[in-house]
C-alpha positions, -999 to +999 in steps of 0.1 A: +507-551-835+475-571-845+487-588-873+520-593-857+500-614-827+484-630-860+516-637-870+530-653-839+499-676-828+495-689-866+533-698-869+525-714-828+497-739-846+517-745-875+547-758-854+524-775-828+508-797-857+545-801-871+554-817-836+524-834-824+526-813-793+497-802-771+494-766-747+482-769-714+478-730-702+473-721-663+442-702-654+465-675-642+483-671-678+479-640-702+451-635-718+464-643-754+482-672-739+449-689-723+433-680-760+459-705-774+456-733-749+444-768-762+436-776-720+429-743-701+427-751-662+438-752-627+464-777-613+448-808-608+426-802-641+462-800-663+478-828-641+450-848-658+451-840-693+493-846-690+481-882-677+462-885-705+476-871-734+490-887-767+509-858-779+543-860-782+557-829-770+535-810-740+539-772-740+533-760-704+523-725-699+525-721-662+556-724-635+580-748-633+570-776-606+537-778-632+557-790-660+580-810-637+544-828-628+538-832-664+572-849-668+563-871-637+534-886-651+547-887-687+587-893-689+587-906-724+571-873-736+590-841-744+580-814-721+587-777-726+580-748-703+589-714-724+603-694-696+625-713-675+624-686-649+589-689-645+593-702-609+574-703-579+582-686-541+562-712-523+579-740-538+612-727-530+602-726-490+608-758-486+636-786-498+640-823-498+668-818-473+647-798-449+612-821-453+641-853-446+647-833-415+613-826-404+600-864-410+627-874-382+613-853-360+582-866-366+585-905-370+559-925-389+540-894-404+525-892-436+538-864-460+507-848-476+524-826-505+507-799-523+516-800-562+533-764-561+563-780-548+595-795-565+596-831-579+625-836-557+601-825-525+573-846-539+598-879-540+600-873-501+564-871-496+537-901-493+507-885-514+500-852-533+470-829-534+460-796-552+437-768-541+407-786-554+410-819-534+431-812-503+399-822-482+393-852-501+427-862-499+431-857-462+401-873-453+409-905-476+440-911-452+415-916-418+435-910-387+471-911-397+490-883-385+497-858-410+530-835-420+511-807-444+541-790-468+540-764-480+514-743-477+501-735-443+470-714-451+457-747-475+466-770-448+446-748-422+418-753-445+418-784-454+422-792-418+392-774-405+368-788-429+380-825-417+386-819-384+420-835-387+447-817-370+477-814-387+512-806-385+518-776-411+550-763-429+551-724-426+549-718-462+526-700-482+520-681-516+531-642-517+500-634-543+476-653-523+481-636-490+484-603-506+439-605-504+431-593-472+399-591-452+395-553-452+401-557-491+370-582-494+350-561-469+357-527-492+346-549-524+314-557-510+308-524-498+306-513-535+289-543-547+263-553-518+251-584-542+280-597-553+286-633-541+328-640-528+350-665-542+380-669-525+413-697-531+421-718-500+457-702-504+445-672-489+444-662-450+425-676-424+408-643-424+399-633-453+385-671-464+361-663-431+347-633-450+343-653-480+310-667-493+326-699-505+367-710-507+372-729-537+405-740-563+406-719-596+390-753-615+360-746-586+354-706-594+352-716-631+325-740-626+304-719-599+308-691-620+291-710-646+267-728-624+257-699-602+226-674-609+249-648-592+254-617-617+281-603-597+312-622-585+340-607-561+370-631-567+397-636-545+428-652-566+456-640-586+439-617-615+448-640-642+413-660-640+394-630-643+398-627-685+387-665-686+355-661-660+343-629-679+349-648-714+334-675-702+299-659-688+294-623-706+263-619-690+280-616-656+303-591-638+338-604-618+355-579-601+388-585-582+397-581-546+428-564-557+448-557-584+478-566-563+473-607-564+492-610-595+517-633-598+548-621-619+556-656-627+524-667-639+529-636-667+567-647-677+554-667-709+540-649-740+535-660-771+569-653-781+585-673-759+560-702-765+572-696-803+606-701-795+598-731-775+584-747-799+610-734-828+639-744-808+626-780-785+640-758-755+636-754-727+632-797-722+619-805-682+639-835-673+634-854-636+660-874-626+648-914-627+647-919-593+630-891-580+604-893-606+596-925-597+594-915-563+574-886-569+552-905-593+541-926-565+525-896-549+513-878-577+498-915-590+477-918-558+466-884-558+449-886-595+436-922-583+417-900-556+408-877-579 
């Protein structure tokens, strides 16, 4: 089985050279799939690097709105995502139709959209925003009033810690709000020192039992940063291989083995294989809502 996973990520190198391509790998990805990565982060972080990049093809190891962002900001690239069901729950709460609807109820307000939506939702919205700079977007718009899609418990967040009040969309993420309080509480019964890192996508609640609230790109660097030994973490499980690879001398424990997100483990290293072997399966935004969307994903790096 070794030498077949041998097999599979030498043949993966071999083929990325052959196509110029680069792989940008979620912090929530398999363990042997982050070990493969050329750019290992969190949303914003890989948003970045697909601005940047000179490869010619972009292998995205995450869900599907991430490569459609990687599309957005690069259109003349090839962009593959290996499993095309690799989807996200929160992104399919809400629609271009229904945010159209919503922005006639509420005339003149500005569409803040987190990335983990759909390009088609991003075209409808002013500016974008990730985990790790929802305050900094919100506050960078003053006193306009604000629609927050999709996710309510980042909205809520971001909203406290700017004092701006906000109109939210009722989404959320599934894994996310699978940490609960109790579960946090139980954690640091076992391990009194440990400090808690929790993701903004998580409930009200459980944030307020949190030592700090901060993007995946966030727990990596206080992780490294901190002279806390022991490290509760409150995301989807995914992050844990890279934080303990990362910082050996220091111990992350979980909240629960039930944030894990079963799209986030869709793509292996067979499927980023065939990926490359086959140019398949191409992300493609129609013209005019990537331009659209571009606009908002534009300002939002500018920010950034």
């Amino acid at each position: 089985m070794a030498d077949r996973k041998t097999d599979i990520v030498g043949e993966i190198m071999e083929l990325k050279k052959q196509r110029n391509a680069v792989i940008l790998v979620h912090n929530y990805q398999r363990p042997e799939v982050q070990d493969i990565a050329d750019f290992l982060g969190d949303s914003l972080e890989l948003s970045q690097k697909a601005a940047k990049t000179d490869a010619d093809v972009i292998v995205f190891c995450g869900v599907n709105f991430m490569a459609e962002t990687a599309y957005i900001v690069n259109p003349k690239k090839v962009v593959l995502l290996p499993d095309m069901d690799a989807g996200c729950p929160m992104a399919d709460m809400i629609t271009a139709e229904s945010l159209i609807a919503r922005k006639k109820e509420l005339p003149g307000v500005t569409v803040v959209c987190y990335v983990n939506s759909t390009a088609a939702v991003k075209a409808e919205s002013d500016i974008c925003c990730t985990s790790a700079n929802a305050v900094e977007v919100v506050r960078s718009l003053g006193d306009k009033e604000i629609l927050f899609i999709p996710d309510a418990y980042l909205g809520q967040w971001a909203a406290e810690k700017t004092g701006h009040k906000m109109h939210l969309w009722p989404g959320y993420c599934p894994t996310h709000v699978r940490i609960s309080a109790n579960d946090i509480l139980e954690r640091k019964m076992e391990f009194p020192e440990a400090v808690v890192l929790v993701h903004p996508e998580c409930l009200p609640e459980a944030k307020a039992v949190a030592d700090a609230v901060l993007s995946t790109g966030g727990m990596i660097r206080y992780a490294r940063e901190s002279s806390a030994k022991e490290m509760i973490i409150g995301t989807e499980i995914g992050i844990i291989y890279r934080l303990q690879k990362e910082n050996p001398g220091k111990n992350f424990i979980p909240v629960t083995m039930k944030a894990t997100c079963p799209n986030m483990k869709r793509t292996t290293l067979e499927k980023v294989l065939w990926s490359l072997q086959k140019m398949e399966n191409r992300i493609i935004v129609p013209e005019d809502i990537r331009l659209r969307a571009f606009s908002a994903v534009e300002l939002m790096l500018a920010i950034s």
